[in-house]
C-alpha positions in Angstrom: -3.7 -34.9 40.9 -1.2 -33.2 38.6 -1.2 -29.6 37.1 -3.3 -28.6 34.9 -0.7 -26.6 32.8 1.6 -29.8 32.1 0.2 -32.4 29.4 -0.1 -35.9 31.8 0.6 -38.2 28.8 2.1 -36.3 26.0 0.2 -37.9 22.8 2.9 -37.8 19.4 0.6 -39.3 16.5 3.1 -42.0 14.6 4.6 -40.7 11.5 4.2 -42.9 8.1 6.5 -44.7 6.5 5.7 -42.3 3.6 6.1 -39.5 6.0 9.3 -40.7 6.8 10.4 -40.9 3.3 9.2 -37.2 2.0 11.6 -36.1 5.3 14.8 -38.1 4.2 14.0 -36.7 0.4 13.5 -33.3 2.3 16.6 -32.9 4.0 18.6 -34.5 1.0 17.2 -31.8 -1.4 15.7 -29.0 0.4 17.2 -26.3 -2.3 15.7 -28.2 -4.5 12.2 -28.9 -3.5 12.2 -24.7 -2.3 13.9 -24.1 -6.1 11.1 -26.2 -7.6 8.3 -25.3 -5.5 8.6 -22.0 -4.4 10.7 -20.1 -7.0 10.3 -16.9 -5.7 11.6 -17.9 -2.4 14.6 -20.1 -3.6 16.2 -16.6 -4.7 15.4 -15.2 -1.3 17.5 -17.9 0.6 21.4 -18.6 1.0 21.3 -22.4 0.7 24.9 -22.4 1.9 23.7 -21.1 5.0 21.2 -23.9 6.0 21.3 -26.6 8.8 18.7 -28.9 10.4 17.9 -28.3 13.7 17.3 -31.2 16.3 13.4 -32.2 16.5 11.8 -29.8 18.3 8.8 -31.2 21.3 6.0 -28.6 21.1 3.2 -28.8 23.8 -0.4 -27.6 23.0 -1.4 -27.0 27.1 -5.2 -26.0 26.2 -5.2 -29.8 24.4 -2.7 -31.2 26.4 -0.5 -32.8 23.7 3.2 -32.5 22.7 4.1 -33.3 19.3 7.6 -33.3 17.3 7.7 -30.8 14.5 8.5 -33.0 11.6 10.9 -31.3 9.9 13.2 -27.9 11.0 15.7 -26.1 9.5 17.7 -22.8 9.8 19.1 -21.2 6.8 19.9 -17.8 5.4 17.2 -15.1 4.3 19.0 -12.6 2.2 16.6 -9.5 2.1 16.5 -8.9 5.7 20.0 -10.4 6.1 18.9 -12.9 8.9 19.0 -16.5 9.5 15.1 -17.8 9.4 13.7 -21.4 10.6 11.5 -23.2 7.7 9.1 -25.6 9.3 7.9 -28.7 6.9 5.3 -30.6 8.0 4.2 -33.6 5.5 0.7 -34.9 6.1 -0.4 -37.8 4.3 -4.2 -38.2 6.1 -7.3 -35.9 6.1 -7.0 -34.0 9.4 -10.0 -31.4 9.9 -8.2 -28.8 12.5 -4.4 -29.2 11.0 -4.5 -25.2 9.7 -5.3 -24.4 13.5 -2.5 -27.4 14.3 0.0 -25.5 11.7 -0.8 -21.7 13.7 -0.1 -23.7 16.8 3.4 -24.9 15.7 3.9 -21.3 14.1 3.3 -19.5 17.6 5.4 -21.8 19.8 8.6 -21.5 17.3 7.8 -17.8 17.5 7.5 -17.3 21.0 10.9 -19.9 21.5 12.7 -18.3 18.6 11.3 -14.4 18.5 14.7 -13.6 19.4 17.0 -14.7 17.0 15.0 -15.2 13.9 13.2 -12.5 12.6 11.0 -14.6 10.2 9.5 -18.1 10.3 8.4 -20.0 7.0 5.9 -22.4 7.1 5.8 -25.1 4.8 2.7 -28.3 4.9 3.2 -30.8 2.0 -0.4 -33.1 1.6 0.6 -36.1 -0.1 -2.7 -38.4 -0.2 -5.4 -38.5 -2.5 -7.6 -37.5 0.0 -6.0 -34.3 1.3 -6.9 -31.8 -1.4 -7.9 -28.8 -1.0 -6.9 -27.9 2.2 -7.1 -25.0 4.4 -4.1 -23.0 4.7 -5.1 -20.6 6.5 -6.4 -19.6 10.1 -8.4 -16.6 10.0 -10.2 -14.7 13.3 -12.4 -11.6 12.7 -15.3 -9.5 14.2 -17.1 -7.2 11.6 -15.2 -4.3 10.2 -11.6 -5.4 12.3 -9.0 -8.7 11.1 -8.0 -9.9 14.2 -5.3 -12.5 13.0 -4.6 -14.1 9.6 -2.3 -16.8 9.6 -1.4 -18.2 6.1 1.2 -21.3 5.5 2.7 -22.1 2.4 1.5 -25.8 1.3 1.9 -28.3 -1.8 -0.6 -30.6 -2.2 1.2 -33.7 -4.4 -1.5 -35.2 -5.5 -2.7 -32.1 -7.7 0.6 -32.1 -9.4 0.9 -32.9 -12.8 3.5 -34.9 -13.3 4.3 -34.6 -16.9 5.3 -31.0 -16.2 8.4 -33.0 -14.1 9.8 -35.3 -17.2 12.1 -32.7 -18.6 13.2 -31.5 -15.1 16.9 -32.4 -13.8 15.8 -31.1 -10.4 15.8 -34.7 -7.9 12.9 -33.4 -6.4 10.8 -33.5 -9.6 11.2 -37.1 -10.1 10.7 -38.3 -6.6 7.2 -36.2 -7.4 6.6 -37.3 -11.0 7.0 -40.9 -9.6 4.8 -39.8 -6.5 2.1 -38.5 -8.7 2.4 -40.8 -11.6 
């Protein structure tokens, strides 16, 4: 009988081909999807400071599952003058849990990491017409007390209009205008 504490068949759900595209694009042009989606936080970061990290096996004992994180990277955070990972994780299907998934993937880089990054940004990208709308956020509570409030940042594709991407000159924004087109 084996233990309990170790997953007996790690389970890795298969990435898309789409999947697999929005990664290449993502680690072609990560300034630019971060300059395009997240403005605010482009300024924040020293893109001449980023590198991808090997994939990274995570292992959920309580559901006894290891997945790959999709996408890591390490890269510059200027205010607190620390390196920082930002986690991607594309999802192109209707998953009910996946904002409990996302806190999951957020606690095991934090308790493998805690030591030499001193902030952890996570980023899910919904790409199918179906995945709108989304949760980003884990939230646990008793009256009058928060116990924990997670929040990831997300982009949901499909919600994007696309003629706001014409004029860009950013990559990004015509892999998306054609994505969304």
């Amino acid at each position: 009988m084996g233990n309990p504490e170790q997953p007996s068949q790690p389970l890795r759900r298969k990435n898309t081909p789409h999947d697999e595209a929005l990664k290449k694009l993502l680690q072609t042009f990560f300034k630019e999807f971060i300059e395009l989606f997240f403005p605010e936080l482009d300024r924040m970061l020293d893109h001449r400071q980023t590198r991808f990290l090997m994939q990274e096996l995570l292992v959920d004992i309580v559901g006894q599952e290891a997945r790959e994180l999709d996408l890591l990277l390490e890269t510059k955070y200027t205010e607190l003058d620390a390196y920082v990972l930002v986690h991607f994780e594309p999802q192109s299907y209707r998953e009910a849990d996946f904002h409990e998934r996302m806190f999951i993937y957020f606690s095991r880089l934090f308790e493998r990491h805690r030591k030499e990054h001193k902030l952890i940004i996570p980023i899910a990208i919904f790409t199918a017409d179906d995945v709108k709308d989304e949760p980003d956020a884990l939230t646990m509570a008793i009256p009058g007390h928060d116990i924990l409030h997670f929040q990831f940042l997300k982009v949901e594709l499909r919600k994007q209009n696309w003629r706001q991407f014409i004029e860009s000159d950013n990559p990004v924004a015509a892999a998306i205008a054609k994505e969304t087109g």
